[in-house]
Structures are given as C-alpha cells and as structure tokens.
C-alpha positions in Angstrom: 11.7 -11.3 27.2 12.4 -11.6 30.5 13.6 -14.7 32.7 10.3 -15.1 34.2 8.7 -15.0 30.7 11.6 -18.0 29.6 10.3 -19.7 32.5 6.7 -19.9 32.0 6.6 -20.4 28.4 9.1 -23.3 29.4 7.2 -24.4 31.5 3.4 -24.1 29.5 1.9 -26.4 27.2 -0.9 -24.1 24.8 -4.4 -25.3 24.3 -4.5 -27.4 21.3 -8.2 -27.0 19.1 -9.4 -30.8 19.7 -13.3 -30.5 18.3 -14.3 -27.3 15.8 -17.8 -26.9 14.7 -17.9 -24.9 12.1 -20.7 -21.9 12.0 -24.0 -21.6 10.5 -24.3 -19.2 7.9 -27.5 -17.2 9.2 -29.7 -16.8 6.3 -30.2 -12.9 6.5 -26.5 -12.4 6.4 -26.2 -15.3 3.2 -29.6 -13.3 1.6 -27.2 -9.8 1.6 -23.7 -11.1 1.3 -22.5 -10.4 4.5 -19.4 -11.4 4.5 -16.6 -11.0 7.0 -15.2 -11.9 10.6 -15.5 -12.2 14.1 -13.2 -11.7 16.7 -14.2 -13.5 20.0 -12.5 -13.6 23.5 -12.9 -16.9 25.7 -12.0 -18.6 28.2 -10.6 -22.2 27.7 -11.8 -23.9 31.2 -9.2 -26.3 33.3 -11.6 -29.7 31.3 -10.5 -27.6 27.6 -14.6 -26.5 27.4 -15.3 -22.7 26.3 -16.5 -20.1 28.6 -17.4 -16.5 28.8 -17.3 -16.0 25.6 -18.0 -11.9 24.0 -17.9 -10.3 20.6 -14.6 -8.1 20.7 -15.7 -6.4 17.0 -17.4 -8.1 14.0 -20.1 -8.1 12.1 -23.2 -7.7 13.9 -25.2 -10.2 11.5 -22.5 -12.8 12.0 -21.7 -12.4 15.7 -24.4 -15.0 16.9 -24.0 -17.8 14.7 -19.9 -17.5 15.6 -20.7 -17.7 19.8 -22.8 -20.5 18.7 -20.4 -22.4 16.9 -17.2 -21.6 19.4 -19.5 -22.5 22.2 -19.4 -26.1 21.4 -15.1 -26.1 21.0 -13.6 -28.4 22.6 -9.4 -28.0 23.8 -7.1 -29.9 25.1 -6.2 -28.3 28.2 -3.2 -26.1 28.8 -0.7 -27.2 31.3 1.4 -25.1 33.7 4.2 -27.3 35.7 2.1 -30.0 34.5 -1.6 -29.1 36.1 -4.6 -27.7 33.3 -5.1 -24.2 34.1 -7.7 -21.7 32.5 -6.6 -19.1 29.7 -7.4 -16.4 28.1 -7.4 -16.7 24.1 -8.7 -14.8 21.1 -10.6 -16.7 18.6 -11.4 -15.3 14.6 -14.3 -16.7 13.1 -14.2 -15.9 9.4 -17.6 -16.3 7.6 -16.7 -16.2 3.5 -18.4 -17.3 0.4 -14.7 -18.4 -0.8 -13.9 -22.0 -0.4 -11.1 -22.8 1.8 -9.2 -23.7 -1.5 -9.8 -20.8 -3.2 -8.6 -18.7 0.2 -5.4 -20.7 0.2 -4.9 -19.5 -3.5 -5.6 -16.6 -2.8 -2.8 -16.3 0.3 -0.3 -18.1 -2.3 -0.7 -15.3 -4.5 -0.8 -12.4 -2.1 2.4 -14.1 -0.5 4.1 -14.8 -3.3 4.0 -11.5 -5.1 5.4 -9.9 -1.4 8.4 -12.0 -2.0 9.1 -10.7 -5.4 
C-alpha cells in the first residue's frame, strides 16, 4: 500500500446499503430450479441512487429480476474529504431455494470443519 493509498482510504467513508429490495424469483427460473448468482457492476451516484448497472456473469434466467431489484438500492453516499462522490462497486445477487438460516448453517459447517 502506498502513502497515497493510506491517504485516501483515510480520508473515504464507503457507501453503506441504506434500502435492499430483495429480487423476484422469475417464475421460469423457480419452474426449473435455477438456482445461482449474479454479479452486477454499478454505479453508486453522488444522492447514494444506483446507476449504470450491467450483468458482469450470471445466470441468464436470473439476470433481469437482479437489475430490477438493485435498481431500486438505495446508499448512503460515499464521502471523499468530506463531499459524496460517485463509485464504482460490485454487487452479488444470490437467488437460492435455501433459507437464509439454513445458508448460515451451512457456512458454520463449511467453516468450522476448515478449522479442524
């Protein structure tokens, strides 16, 4: 890391998710068990709104229903020196017939056998 690296992450404050709407599983995909995820880039405006958003990979099923959901994100804005600027982020939308409690036993498992 260099000084100038130091000094900007010093001097940044990182968009911070404010308003998720989760996506809507499209029907066809549900109908064949399509599961899987989508990897998004955006831009998080100056006001913390989403724009120019694109499908970096994913399932081609899913991909719609994830730009539709992400669209309507909200952020807090991120601050350089103190003034909103825009960024660049990578978002994953994972679309899963697990519930999120079963996916966090699921990680507690997988992680827990890596540390034996």
């Amino acid at each position: 890391m260099t000084a100038r690296d130091f000094v900007c992450k010093a001097a940044s404050q990182l968009a911070k998710l404010i308003h998720r709407v989760q996506p809507v599983y499209p029907s066809l995909a549900r109908q064949a068990r399509v599961q899987g995820v989508v990897v998004l880039e955006a831009i998080v405006t100056k006001d913390g709104t989403v724009d120019g958003l694109r499908v970096l990979s994913g399932r081609p099923l899913l991909a719609q229903a994830a730009l539709d959901a992400v669209r309507q994100w909200r952020y807090d804005p991120t601050l350089l020196n103190g003034e909103p600027v825009e960024v660049i982020t990578t978002i994953t939308v994972t679309f899963s017939f697990r519930t999120p409690r079963q996916v966090k036993q699921i990680l507690g498992m997988i992680v827990s056998t890596l540390l034996t």
